[in-house]
C-alpha positions in Angstrom: 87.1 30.2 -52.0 87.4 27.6 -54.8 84.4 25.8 -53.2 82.2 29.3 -53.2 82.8 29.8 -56.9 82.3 26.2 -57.6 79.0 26.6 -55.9 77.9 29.5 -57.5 78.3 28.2 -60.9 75.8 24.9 -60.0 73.3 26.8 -58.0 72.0 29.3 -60.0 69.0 30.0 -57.8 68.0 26.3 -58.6 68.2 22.6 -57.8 68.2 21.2 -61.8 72.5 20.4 -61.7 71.5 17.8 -59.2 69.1 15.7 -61.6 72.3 15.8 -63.9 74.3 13.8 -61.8 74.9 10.0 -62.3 73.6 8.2 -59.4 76.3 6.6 -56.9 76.4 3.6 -54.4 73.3 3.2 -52.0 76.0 3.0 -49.0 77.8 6.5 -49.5 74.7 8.7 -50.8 73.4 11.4 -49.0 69.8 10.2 -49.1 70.3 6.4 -48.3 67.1 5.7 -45.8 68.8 2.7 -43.9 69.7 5.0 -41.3 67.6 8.3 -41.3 64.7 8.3 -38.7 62.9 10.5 -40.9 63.5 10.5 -44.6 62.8 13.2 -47.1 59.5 12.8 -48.2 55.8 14.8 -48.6 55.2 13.3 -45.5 57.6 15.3 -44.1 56.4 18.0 -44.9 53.0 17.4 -43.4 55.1 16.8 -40.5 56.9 20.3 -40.4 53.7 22.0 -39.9 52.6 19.6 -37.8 55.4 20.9 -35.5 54.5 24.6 -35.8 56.4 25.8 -39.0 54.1 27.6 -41.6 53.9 25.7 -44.4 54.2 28.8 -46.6 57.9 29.4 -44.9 59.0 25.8 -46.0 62.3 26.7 -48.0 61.1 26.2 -52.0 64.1 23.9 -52.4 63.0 21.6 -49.3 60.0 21.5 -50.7 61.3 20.0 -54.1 63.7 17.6 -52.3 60.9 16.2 -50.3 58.5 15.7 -53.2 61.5 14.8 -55.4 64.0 12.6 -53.1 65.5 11.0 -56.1 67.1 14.3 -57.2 69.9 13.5 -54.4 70.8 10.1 -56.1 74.2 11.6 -57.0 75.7 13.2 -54.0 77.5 11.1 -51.9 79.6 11.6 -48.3 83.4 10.6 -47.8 82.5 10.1 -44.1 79.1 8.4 -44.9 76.4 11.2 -43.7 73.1 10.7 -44.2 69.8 13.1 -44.8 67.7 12.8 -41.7 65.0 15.2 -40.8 65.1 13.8 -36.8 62.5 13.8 -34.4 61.3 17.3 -33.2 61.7 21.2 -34.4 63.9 23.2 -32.4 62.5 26.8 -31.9 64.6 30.2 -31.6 63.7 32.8 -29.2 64.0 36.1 -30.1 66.8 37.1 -28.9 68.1 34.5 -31.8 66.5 35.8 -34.5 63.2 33.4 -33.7 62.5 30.5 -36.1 63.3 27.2 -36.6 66.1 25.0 -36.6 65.3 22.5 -39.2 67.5 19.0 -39.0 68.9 18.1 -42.4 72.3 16.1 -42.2 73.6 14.2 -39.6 77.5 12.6 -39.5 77.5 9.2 -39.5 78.6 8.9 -35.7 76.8 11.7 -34.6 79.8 14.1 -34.3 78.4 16.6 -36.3 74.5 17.9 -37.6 73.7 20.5 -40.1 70.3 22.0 -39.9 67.8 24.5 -41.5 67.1 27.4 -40.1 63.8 28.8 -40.9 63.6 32.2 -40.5 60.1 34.3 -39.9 60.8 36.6 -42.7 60.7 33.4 -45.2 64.5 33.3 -45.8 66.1 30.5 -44.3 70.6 29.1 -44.2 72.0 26.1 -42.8 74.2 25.9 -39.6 76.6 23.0 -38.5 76.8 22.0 -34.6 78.4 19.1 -32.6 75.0 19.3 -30.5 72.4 16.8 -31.4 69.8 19.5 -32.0 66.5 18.2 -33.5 67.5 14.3 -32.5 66.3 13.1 -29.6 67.2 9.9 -29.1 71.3 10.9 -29.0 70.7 12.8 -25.9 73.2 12.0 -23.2 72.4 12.1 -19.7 76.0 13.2 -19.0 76.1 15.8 -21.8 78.0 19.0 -20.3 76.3 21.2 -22.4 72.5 19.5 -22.9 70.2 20.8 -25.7 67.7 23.2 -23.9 63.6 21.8 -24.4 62.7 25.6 -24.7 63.5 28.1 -27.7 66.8 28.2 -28.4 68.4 32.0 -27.0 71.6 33.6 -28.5 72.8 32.5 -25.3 72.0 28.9 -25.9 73.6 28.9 -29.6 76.7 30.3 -28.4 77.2 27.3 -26.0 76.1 24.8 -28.4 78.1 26.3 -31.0 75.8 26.5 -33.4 77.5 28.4 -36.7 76.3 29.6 -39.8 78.0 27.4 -42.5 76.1 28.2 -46.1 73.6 30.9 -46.9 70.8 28.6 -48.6 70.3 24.8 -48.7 71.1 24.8 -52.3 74.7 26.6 -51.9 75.3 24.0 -48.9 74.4 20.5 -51.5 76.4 22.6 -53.9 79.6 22.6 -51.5 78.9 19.2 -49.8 78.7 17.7 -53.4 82.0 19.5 -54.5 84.1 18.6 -51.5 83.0 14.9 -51.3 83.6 14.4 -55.4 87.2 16.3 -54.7 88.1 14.0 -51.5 87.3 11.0 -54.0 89.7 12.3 -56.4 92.2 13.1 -53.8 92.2 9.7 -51.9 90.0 7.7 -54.2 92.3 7.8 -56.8 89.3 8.4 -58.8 88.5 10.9 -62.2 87.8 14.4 -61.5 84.2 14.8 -62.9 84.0 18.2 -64.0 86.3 20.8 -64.3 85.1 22.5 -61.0 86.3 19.4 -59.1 89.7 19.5 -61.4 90.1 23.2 -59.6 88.9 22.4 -56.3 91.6 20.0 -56.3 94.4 21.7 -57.3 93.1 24.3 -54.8 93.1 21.8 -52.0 96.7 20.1 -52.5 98.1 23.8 -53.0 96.8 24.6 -49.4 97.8 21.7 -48.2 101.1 21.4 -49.6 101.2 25.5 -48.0 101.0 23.8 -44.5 103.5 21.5 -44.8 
C-alpha cells in the first residue's frame, strides 16, 4: 500500500519526477545498454510498427522514454535489471483481450521479465512473468512450459503465468524506483532520499518485523 501512495504522488499522469532524479552508477541503472539487445531509442520505435503495433497505440510515455532515454539516468535495480525491448512482439488472441505484449525489463539472470501490454483500445499496463516472452534467444529446448509462436490465448497466459503487476508504465517506474531506493536504505545502509522512501521503509521493516 505504501508503494501505491508513493506512486501516486510521483506519477501524476506524467514522467517529469524522473528528470529530477540525480543520476546513479552505469552498473545498477535501469537503462545501462551493456546488456539490452535492444535499447530504448526512436529506433525502436520504428521497430514496434515494424512488428505490427500501430504506431498511434504506442503508450505516450514509451514514446518519451524512447526519444528521451536519459530521463532513466536515476533509477537504478537492487538485483541489477536492465531495460531491454527483446527481439520480437508477442501477439494476444482474443480470447486474451488481443494486443501486444511489449518487452520492457528483464532480471539480470533471466528469472523474471516485465512487459507492455498494448491493448487495441489504446490503453496499455505492465505484467511480470518467469517466461521469456518477447526474447528469443533464452528459449530452452527443455522448457516444460515453451512460449507458444502464435497469439498468446487466456489459456496460454495462465500457464505462463503471466500477471498483471502495475496499471501504466509510469505507476510501474514509480514503484520500481521506490522499492530499489528503499532496499538501498535498508541494506545499503544508505540515506533515505525523500520522505516517500523514509515511509516506505518504515512500512517495509514493520511488515517484516510482523513476520517474525
Amino acid at each position: 500500500m505504501a508503494a501505491l501512495i508513493a506512486a501516486a504522488r510521483y506519477t501524476g499522469g506524467s514522467l517529469s519526477w524522473l528528470a529530477d532524479l540525480p543520476a546513479v552508477p552505469n552498473d545498477v541503472a535501469i537503462a545501462r545498454t551493456n546488456q539490452a539487445y535492444r535499447c530504448l531509442s526512436p529506433d525502436a520505435l520504428h521497430w514496434l510498427t515494424q512488428q505490427g503495433v500501430p504506431s498511434a497505440l504506442v503508450p505516450v510515455p514509451l514514446v518519451r522514454l524512447a526519444n528521451e532515454p536519459g530521463l532513466l539516468r536515476g533509477v537504478r535495480s537492487a538485483t541489477c535489471c536492465f531495460i531491454d525491448l527483446g527481439d520480437k512482439i508477442a501477439r494476444l488472441h482474443e480470447t486474451a483481450g488481443g494486443g501486444w505484449l511489449v518487452h520492457f525489463l528483464s532480471d539480470q539472470q533471466g528469472v523474471v521479465e516485465w512487459l507492455i501490454h498494448v491493448a487495441p483500445d489504446g490503453g496499455h499496463q505492465v505484467v511480470v512473468t518467469t517466461a521469456p516472452i518477447g526474447c528469443s534467444w533464452r528459449l530452452d529446448p527443455e522448457e516444460l512450459d515453451p512460449v507458444p509462436d502464435q497469439p498468446l490465448t487466456l489459456e496460454d497466459l495462465a500457464v505462463l503465468s503471466v500477471e498483471v503487476c502495475a496499471d501504466s508504465l509510469i505507476e510501474f517506474l514509480a514503484r520500481c524506483w521506490l522499492d530499489n531506493e528503499t532496499w538501498w536504505t535498508i541494506e545499503g545502509g544508505e540515506a533515505a532520499t525523500t520522505p516517500d522512501v523514509v515511509d516506505y521503509q518504515r512500512a517495509w521493516l514493520q511488515h517484516d518485523a510482523g513476520k517474525a
